[in-house]
VMD Tcl script that draws the C-alpha trace (Angstrom):
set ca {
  {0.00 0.00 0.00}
  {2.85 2.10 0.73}
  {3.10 2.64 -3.50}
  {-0.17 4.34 -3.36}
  {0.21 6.73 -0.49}
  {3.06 7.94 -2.80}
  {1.66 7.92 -5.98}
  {-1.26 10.13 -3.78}
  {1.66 12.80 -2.71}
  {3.40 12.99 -6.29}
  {-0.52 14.37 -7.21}
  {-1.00 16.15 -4.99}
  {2.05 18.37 -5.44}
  {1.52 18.30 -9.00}
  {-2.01 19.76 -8.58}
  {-0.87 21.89 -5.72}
  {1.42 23.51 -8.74}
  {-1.13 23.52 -11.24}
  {-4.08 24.55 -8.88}
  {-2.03 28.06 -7.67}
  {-1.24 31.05 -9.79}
  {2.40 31.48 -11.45}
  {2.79 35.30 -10.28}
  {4.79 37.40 -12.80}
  {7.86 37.87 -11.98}
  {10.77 40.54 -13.41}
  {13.55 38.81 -15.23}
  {16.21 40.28 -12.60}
  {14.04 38.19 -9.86}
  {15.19 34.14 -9.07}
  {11.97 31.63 -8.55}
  {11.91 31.69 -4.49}
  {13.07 28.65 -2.78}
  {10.14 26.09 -2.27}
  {8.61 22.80 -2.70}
  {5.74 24.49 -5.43}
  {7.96 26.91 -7.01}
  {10.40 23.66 -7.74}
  {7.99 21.88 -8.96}
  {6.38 24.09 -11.02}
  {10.01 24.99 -12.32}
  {10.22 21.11 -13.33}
  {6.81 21.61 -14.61}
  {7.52 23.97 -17.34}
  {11.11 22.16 -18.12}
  {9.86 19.02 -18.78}
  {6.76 21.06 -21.15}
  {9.76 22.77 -22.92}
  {11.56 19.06 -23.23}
  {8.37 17.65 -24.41}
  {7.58 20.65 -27.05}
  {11.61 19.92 -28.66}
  {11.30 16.55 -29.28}
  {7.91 16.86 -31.22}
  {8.77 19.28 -33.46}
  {11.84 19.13 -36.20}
  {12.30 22.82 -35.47}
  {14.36 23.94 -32.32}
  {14.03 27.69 -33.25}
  {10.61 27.56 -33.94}
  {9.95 25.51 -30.96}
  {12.00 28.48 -28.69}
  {10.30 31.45 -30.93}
  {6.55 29.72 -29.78}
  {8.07 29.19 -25.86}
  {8.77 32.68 -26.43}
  {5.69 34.27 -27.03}
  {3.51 32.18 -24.71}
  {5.97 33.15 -22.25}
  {6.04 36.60 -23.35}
  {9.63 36.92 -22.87}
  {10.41 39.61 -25.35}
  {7.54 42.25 -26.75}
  {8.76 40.94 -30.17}
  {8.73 36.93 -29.82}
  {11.84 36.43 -32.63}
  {14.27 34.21 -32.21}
  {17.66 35.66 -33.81}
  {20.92 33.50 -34.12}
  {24.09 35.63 -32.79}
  {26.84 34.24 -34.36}
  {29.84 33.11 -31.79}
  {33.41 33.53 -34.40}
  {36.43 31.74 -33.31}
  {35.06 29.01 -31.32}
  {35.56 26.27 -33.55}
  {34.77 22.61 -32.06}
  {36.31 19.60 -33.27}
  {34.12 17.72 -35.24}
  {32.85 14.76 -32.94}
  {34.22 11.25 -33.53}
  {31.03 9.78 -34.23}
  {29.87 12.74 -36.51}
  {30.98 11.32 -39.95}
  {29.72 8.25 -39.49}
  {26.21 9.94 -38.25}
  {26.37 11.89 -41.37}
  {27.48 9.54 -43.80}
  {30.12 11.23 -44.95}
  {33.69 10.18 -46.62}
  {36.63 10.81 -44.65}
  {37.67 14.12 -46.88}
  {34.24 15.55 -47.20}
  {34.11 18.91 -46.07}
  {32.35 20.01 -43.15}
  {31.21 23.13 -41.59}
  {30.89 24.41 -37.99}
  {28.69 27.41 -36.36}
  {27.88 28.25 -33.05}
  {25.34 30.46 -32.21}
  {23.50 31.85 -29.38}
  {19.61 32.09 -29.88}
  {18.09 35.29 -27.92}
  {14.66 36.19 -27.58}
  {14.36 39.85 -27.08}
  {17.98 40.12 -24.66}
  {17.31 36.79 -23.24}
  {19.86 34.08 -24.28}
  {17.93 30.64 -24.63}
  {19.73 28.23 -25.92}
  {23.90 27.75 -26.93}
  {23.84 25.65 -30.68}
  {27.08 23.85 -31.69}
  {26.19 22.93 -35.77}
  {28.31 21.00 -38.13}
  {26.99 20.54 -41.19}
  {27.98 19.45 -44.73}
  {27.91 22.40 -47.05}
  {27.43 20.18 -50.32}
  {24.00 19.26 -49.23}
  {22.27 22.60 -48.80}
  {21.73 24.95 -51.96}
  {24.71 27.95 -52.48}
  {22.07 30.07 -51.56}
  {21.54 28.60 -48.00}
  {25.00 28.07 -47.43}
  {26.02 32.51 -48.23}
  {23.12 33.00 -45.93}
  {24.64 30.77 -43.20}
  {28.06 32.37 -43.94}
  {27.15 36.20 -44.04}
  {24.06 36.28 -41.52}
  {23.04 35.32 -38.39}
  {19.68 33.63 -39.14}
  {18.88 30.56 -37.66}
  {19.92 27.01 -38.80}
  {16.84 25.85 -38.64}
  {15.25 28.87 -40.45}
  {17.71 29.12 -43.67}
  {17.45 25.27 -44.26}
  {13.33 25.31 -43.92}
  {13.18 24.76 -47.79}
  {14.89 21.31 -47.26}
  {11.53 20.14 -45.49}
  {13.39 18.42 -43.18}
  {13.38 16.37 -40.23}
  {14.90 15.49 -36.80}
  {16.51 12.32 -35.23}
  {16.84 13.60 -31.43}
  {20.26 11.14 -30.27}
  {19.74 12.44 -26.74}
  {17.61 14.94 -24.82}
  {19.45 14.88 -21.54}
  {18.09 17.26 -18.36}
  {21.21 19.13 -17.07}
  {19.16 20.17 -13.80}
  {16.33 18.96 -11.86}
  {14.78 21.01 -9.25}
  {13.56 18.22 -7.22}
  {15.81 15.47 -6.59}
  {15.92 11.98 -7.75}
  {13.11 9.89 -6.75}
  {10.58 12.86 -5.34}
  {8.01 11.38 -6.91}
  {8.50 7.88 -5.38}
  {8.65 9.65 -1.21}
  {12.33 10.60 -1.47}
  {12.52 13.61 0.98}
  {11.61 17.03 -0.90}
  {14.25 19.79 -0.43}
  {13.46 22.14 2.15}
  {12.13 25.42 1.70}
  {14.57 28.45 2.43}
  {14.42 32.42 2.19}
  {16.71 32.15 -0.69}
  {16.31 32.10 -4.32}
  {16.06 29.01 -6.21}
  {19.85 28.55 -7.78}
  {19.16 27.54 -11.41}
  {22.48 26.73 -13.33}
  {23.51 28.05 -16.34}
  {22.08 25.10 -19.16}
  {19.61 22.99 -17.69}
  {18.55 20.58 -20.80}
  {20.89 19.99 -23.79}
  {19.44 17.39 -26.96}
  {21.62 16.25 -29.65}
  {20.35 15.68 -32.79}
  {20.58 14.36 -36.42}
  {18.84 16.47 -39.00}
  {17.48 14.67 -42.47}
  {16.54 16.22 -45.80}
  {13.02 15.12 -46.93}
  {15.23 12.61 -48.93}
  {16.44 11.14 -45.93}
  {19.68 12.72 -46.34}
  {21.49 13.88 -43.48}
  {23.03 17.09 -43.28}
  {23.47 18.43 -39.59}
  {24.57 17.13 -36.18}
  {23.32 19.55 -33.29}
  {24.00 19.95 -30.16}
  {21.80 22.72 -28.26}
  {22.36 23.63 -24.56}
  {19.26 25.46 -23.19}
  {20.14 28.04 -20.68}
  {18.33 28.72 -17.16}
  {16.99 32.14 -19.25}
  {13.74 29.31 -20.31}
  {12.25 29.32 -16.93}
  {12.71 33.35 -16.68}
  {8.81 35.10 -16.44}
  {8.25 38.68 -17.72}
}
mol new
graphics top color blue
foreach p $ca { graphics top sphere $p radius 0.5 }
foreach p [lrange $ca 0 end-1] q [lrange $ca 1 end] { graphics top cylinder $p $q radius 0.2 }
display resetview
């Protein structure tokens, strides 16, 4: 019986999350330290989590997190370009991409902000051969999103991994671990919290892009 008393309390602090209002609160101000502001924190990660792996689109995704979050007066996601970063191309990255040993291969990193709020850290390589010379002088001279320039391509996502970073409850809440006490400081929310890695296909079933995207604390922020 002592499955269902706990199944009972995971509920009820589920609906105690759902049941109260999520008061605004300014950017500059942390989530307070409690049991219901941790778990609606977990709440709305796990949303966010379910929202990127059911959609090909990871800037589209953040754009529509955006403006039902209202994080910015203008929900648009734009790509800031980070130069001289290079990454080494992963070991398992030619292989995922089916590509030769010699076959050339691109990398960009970008930040995507909504408004001034950094959401998410994107490490791209790509193979330039496969996307049109158009796509590939836009990706090169401007700092539209990946997932914007190649939206002709119609294509598709393979998510490798979608790993949470952070949890603000700890392992086993649900099942009667102990629930972290509450305290009269704010909730301490690291910088990247969920990070997916992903294959992206051509509607030929080509692929053309490994990603890895880091999504920063900045997702849980309220206006």
């Amino acid at each position: 019986m002592m499955w269902i008393a706990r199944c009972f309390r995971s509920v009820a602090v589920l609906s105690l999350a759902c049941a109260l209002p999520v008061f605004a609160r300014e950017p500059s101000q942390s989530w307070p330290d409690t049991v219901l502001s941790r778990t609606q924190a977990l709440a709305e990660l796990q949303t966010l989590n379910a929202e990127l792996l059911s959609h090909p689109s990871a800037t589209l995704t953040l754009e529509r997190w955006c403006s039902a979050h209202h994080l910015a007066p203008d929900a648009h996601i734009v790509a800031h370009r980070v130069h001289g970063a290079d990454k080494p191309l992963p070991a398992d990255a030619r292989a995922l991409l089916g590509m030769g040993p010699h076959e050339p291969v691109r990398y960009r990193r970008v930040a995507l902000s909504c408004g001034d709020i950094v959401l998410s850290d994107a490490d791209n390589w790509y193979v330039p051969a496969r996307l049109t010379e158009a796509m590939n002088q836009q990706l090169d001279n401007s700092d539209v999103p990946f997932g914007k320039v190649v939206q002709p391509l119609h294509f598709r996502r393979q998510t490798l991994s979608a790993d949470l970073l952070w949890s603000p409850l700890p392992p086993g809440w649900d099942a009667g671990a102990p629930l972290p006490p509450a305290s009269n400081k704010p909730l301490t929310i690291p910088d990247h919290i969920l990070q997916h890695r992903a294959v992206l296909y051509t509607a030929d079933n080509q692929p053309f892009s490994l990603v890895v995207e880091s999504y920063t604390g900045h997702v849980l922020a309220h206006p």
